[in-house]
N, C-alpha and C positions, 0 to 999 in steps of 0.2 A: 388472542395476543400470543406471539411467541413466546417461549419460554426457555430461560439457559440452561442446560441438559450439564449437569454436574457429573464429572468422571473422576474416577479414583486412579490416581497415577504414581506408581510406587518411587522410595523414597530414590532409589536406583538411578531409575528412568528421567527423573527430576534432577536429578547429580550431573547424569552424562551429558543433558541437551544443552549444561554449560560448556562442554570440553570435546565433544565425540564432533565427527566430522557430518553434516548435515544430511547428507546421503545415507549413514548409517544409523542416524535414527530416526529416519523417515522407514526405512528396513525395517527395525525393531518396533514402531510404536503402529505401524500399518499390520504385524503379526495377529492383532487383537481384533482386524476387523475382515469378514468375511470376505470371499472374493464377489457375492451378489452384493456388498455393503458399497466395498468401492468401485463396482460396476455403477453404481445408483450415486455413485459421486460423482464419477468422471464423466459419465454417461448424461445423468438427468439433471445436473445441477451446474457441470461441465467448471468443474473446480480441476484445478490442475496440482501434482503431485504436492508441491509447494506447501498451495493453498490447503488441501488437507490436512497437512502435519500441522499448520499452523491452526488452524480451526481444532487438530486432535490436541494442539500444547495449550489453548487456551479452552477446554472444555465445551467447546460449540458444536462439534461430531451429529452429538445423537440429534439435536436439535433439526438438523436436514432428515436424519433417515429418518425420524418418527412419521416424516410427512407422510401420510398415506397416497395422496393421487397429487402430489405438483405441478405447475406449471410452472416452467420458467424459460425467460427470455433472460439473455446476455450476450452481449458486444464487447469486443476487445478492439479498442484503439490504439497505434501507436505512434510514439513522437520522438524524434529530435533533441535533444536542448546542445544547443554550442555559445557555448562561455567565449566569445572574440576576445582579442587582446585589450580592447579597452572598459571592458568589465560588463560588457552589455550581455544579456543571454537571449539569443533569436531562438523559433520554436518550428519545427517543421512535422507537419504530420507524415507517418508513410506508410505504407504497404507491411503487410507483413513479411513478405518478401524482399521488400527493400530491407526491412528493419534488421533480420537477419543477416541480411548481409554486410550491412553496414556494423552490425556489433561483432561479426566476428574479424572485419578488416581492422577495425578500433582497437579489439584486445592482442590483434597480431601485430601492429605498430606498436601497442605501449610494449608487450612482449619484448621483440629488436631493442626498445628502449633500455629496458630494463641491462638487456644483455651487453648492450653497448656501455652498461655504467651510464645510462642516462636516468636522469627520476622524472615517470611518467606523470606525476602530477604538477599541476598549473602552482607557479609558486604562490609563496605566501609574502613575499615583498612585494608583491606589486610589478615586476618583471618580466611577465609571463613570456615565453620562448616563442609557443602557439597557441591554436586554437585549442580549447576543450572541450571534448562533444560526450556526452552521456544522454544515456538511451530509456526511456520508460513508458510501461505500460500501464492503462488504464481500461481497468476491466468493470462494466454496470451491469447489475442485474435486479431484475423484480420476478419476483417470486409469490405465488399463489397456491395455495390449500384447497383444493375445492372441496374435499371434507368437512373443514371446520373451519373455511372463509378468513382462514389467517395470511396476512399477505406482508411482504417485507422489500425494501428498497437496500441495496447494500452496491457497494466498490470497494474496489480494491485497485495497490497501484503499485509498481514494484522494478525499481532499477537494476539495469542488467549493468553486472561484474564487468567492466572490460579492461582489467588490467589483472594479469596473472597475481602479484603478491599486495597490491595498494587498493585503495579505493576511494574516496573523497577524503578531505580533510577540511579543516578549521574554518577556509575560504570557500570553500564548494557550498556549504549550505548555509541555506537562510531560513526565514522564516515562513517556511510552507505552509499552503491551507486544503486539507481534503474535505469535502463537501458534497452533498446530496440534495436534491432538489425535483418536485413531482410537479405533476400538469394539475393543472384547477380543479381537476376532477376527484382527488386525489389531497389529502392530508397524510403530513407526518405526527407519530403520535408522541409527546412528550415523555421523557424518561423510561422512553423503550431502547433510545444509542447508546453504540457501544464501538469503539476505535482501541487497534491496536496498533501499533507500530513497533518493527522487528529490525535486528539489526546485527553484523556483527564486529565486533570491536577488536582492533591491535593497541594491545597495551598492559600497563601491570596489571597481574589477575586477581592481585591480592595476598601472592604468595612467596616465598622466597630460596633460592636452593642452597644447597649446603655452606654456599660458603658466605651466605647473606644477602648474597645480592637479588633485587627482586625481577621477579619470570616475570617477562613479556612473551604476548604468544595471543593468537586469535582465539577469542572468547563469545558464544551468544550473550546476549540482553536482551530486551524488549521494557515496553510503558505500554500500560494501557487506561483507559479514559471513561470514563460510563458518563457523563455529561457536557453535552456540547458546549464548546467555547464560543458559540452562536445560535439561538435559535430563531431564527427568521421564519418572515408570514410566509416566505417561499420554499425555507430550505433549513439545514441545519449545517453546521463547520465546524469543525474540529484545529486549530491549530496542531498541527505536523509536531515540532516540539523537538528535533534532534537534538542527541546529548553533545555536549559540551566536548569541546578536545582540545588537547595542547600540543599544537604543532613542534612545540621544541625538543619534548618527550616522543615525538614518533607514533605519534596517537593517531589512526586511521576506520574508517568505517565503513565497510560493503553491506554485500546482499540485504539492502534496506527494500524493505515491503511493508505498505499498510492496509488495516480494513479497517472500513466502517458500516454499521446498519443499523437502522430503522424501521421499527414498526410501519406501516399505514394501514389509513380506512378509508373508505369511500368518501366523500365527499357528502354525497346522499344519505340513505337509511339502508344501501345495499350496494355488493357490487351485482355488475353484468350490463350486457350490454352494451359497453364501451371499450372505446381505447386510454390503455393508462401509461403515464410517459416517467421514466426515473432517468433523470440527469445527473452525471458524476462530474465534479470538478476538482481540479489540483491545480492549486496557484502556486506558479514557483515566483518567489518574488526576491529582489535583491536589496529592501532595508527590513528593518524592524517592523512587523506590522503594528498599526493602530487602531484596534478593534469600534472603537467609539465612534460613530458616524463615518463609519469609514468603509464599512462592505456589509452587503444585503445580498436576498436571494428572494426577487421578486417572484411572485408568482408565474410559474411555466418553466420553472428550475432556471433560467440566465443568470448570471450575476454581474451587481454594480460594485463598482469599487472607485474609492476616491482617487487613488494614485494610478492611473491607468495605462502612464509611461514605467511603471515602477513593478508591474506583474505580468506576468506567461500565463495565461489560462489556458488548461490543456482539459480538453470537454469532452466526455462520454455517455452515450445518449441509448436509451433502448426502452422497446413499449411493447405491450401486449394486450391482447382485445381479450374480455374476460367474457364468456358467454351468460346468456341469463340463465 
């Protein structure tokens, strides 16, 4: 079974990753790891700068490199999501080539917006101008030990910024669900998950300047979860959970990314010999979810859900044949 690899992270370092600009201590806190360290990251585990720091802010680092011989597979999907005028959210997958392109046509339109004294966000009265289109990735992977047969299912999913100084507000989000789901062959194992979700916030810090009045100014956060909000015979879910905001206060929220992971075992008394399938899901949905009879992850990672005019499923799919 995996194990969480505890790191010592001084009192400093811990201060700054509330206040310092994300570039620079992705800089400072990647100092501590060799250049064969993040070779074996980017390389063999094919985690992206991001994903690192986020894995080094939550103590999960060592946990990859101890692997001695890995194997991993992972897939990167991307999608679409456009908010229409009448509150519907349609889902388009694309290319990754598209997808670049299109987030950086998105962030140069809201940009002009901005500059023209226009506010790039879809209002909160019900008004909306135009369309709203925001852009996300869904990243799966399964990973295997051939050392010591420890194997793990994990995603991750993470919204691209496409407005220079905003990024969703009050109206943008609902009640998301990220989710992981394995082929028949294939068990998750119980109170092995673990979900975090990162985020950064405009709004009071907590703090005040001289003359009283309280600083607002982009701040990190994060939640994170060690037991699913679903454990199904197929899969396991995590309710998303976005913090709260008050549109009236100027409360805003970007660079949102989350992970989740899961132990597994074989089905059998062993692996090899087959192909093993790890399914990632992210429901964007637009009311309040209803957990109770309401959404399952049948076996072969799909998922059921009761409101099915009322969710976006956006599905990330990747397997690997483990040898005997």
């Amino acid at each position: 079974m995996l194990k969480k690899a505890k790191m010592a992270i001084s009192a400093v370092l811990l201060t700054s990753i509330f206040y310092m600009d994300p570039t620079i201590i992705l800089a400072k806190s990647n100092d501590n790891l060799s250049q064969a360290e993040m070779k074996k990251l980017k390389e063999v585990f094919k985690f992206s700068d991001q994903h690192i720091e986020d894995l080094i802010e939550d103590g999960y680092v060592q946990e990859y490199l101890s692997m001695e011989k890995p194997v991993v597979s992972k897939k990167e999907e991307y999608y679409e999501l456009t908010r229409e005028q009448n509150g519907e959210v349609a889902v388009e997958q694309l290319t990754k080539k598209e997808f670049d392109i299109k987030v950086t046509e998105n962030q140069e339109v809201n940009e002009q917006r901005e500059k023209d004294g226009k506010s790039s966000l879809i209002s909160t009265l019900g008004h909306d101008i135009e369309d709203r289109h925001d852009y996300i990735t869904l990243e799966t992977w399964f990973i295997y030990d051939e050392v010591d047969w420890d194997a793990q299912a994990s995603a991750r999913f993470e919204f691209a910024d496409n407005s220079s100084t905003y990024g969703f507000t009050e109206a943008d989000l609902y009640d998301d669900i990220l989710a992981i789901g394995v082929s028949e062959n294939a068990r998750l194992m119980p109170g092995t998950e673990d979900f975090s979700l990162k985020y950064r916030l405009y709004g009071f810090n907590g703090e005040y300047d001289k003359y009283g009045d309280p600083i607002n100014e982009w701040y990190s956060d994060s939640k994170t979860d060690s037991k699913a909000d679903l454990r199904d015979e197929g899969g396991y879910a995590f309710n998303v959970n976005f913090p709260s905001l008050d549109n009236n206060r100027r409360q805003h929220i970007k660079n949102i990314r989350g992970y989740m992971k899961v132990d597994v075992e074989p089905e059998g008394s062993s692996w090899g010999g087959e192909r093993y399938d790890v399914f990632s899901h992210y429901l964007h949905t637009q009311y309040k979810i209803h957990w109770s009879g309401a959404f399952s992850i049948p076996l072969g990672g799909s998922i059921a859900f009761e409101y099915e005019d009322d969710v976006q499923k956006i599905t990330g799919h990747t397997s690997e044949r483990i040898r005997d």
